[in-house]
C-alpha positions in Angstrom: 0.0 0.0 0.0 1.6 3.4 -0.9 0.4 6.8 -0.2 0.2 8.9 -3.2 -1.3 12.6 -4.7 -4.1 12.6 -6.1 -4.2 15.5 -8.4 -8.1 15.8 -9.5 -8.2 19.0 -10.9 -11.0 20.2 -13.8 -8.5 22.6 -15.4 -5.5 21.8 -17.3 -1.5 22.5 -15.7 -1.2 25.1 -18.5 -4.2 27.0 -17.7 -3.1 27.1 -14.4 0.2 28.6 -15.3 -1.6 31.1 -17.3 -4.2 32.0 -14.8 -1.6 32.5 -12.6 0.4 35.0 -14.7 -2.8 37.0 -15.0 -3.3 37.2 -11.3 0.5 38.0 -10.9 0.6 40.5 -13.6 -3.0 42.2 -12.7 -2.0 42.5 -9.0 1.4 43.4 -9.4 0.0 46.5 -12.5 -2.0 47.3 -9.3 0.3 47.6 -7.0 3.2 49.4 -8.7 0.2 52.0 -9.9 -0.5 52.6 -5.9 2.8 52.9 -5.1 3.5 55.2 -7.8 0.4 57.8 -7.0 0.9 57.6 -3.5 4.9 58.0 -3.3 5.4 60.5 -6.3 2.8 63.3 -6.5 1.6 62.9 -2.9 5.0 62.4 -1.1 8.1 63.0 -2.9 6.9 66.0 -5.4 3.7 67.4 -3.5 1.3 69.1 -6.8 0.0 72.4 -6.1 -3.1 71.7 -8.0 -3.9 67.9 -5.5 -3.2 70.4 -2.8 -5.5 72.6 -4.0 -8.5 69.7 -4.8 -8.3 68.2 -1.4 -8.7 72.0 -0.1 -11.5 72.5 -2.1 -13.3 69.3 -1.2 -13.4 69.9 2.3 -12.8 66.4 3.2 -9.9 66.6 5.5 -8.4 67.1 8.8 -5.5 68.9 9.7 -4.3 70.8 6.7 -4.7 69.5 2.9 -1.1 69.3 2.6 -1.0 66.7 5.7 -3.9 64.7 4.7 -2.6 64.7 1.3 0.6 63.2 2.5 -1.3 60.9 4.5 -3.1 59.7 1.7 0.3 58.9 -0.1 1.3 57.3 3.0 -1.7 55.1 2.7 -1.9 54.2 -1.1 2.2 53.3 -0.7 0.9 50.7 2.5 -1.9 49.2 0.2 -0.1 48.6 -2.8 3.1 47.2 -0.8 0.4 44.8 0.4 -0.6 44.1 -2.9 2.9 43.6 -4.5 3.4 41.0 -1.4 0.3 38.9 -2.7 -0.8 38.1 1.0 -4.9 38.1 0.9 -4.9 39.3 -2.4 -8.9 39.4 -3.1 -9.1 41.6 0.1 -6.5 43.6 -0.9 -7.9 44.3 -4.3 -11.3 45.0 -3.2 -10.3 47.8 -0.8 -7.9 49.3 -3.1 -10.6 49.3 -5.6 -13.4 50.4 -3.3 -10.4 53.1 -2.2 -10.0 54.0 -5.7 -13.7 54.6 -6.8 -14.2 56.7 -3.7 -11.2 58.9 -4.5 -12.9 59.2 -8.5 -16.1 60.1 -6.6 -14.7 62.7 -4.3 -12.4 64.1 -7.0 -15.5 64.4 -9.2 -17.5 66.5 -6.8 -14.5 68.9 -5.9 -13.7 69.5 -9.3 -15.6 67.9 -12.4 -13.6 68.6 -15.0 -11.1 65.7 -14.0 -13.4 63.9 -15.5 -12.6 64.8 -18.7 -8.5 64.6 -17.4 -6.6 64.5 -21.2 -4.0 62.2 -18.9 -6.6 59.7 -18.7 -7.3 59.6 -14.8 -10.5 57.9 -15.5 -10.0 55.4 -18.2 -6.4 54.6 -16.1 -8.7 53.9 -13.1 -10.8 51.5 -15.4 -8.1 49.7 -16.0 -7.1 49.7 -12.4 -10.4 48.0 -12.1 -10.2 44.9 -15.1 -7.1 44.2 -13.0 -8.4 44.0 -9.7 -11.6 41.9 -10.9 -8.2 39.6 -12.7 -7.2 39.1 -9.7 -10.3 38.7 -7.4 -11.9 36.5 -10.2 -9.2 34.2 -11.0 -7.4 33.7 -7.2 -10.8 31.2 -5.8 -9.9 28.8 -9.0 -6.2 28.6 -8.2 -7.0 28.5 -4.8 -9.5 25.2 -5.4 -7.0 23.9 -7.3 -4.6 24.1 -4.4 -6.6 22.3 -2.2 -7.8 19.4 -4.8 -4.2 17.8 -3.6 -5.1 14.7 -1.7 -3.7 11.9 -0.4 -5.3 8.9 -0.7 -4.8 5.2 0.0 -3.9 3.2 -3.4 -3.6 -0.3 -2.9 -3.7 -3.3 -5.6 -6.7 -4.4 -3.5 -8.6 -0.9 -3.5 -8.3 -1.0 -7.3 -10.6 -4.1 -7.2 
């Protein structure tokens, strides 16, 4: 009698490979995109004109130029969570719930952003596709993870 894996998986090993590229490549798009927005405009080369929105939303304490900062802080925390990959369906739905909330409050303090010719919006789209990569695709690896079983095989079993 000899103990062996059991490997009863539905999808194929080279789907598996490939869905797990897409969830590496989605979450990691995601996360150097966080850490980007929140270490180079908000903390390393503070805009005038972010300073300005979060002033004019009136949705912050302390000064805009702390919360601002504090926001950087924040969106460089989530996406070195996301780069690690540790809970990464929870990590993508905040930072995408995160994200839409920022669109939203951006879009009251100062509609034209909208419109952004740098693409704010359709970036943030993309932002999105990723995140639902990643939060879509992770359960089915994850299954496939814990199809691995050991079982019994014996010459009698087999009977």
């Amino acid at each position: 009698m000899a103990l062996s894996p059991s490997f009863t998986s539905p999808l194929p090993a080279g789907l598996c490979i490939e869905m797990k590229a897409a969830i590496l490549i989605s979450r990691l798009s995601l996360g150097a995109v966080w850490f980007y927005e929140g270490l180079v405009p908000k903390l390393l080369f503070v805009r005038p004109d972010q300073v300005t929105l979060v002033g004019r939303s009136g949705i912050y304490f302390g000064t805009p130029e702390f919360f601002l900062q504090l926001l950087g802080a924040a969106q460089v925390a989530f996406a070195i969570w996301l780069l690690a990959g540790f809970a990464q369906r929870l990590a993508v739905a905040i930072a995408t719930i995160g994200m839409w909330i920022l669109i939203v409050l951006v879009a009251m303090a100062n509609p034209a952003m909208l419109t952004d010719p740098y693409g704010a919006l359709i970036k943030d789209l993309c932002l999105t596709a990723c995140a639902y990569t990643v939060w879509s695709l992770s359960p089915l690896i994850e299954d496939q993870r814990s199809d691995r079983k050991w079982k019994v095989s014996s010459p009698i079993a087999a009977r």
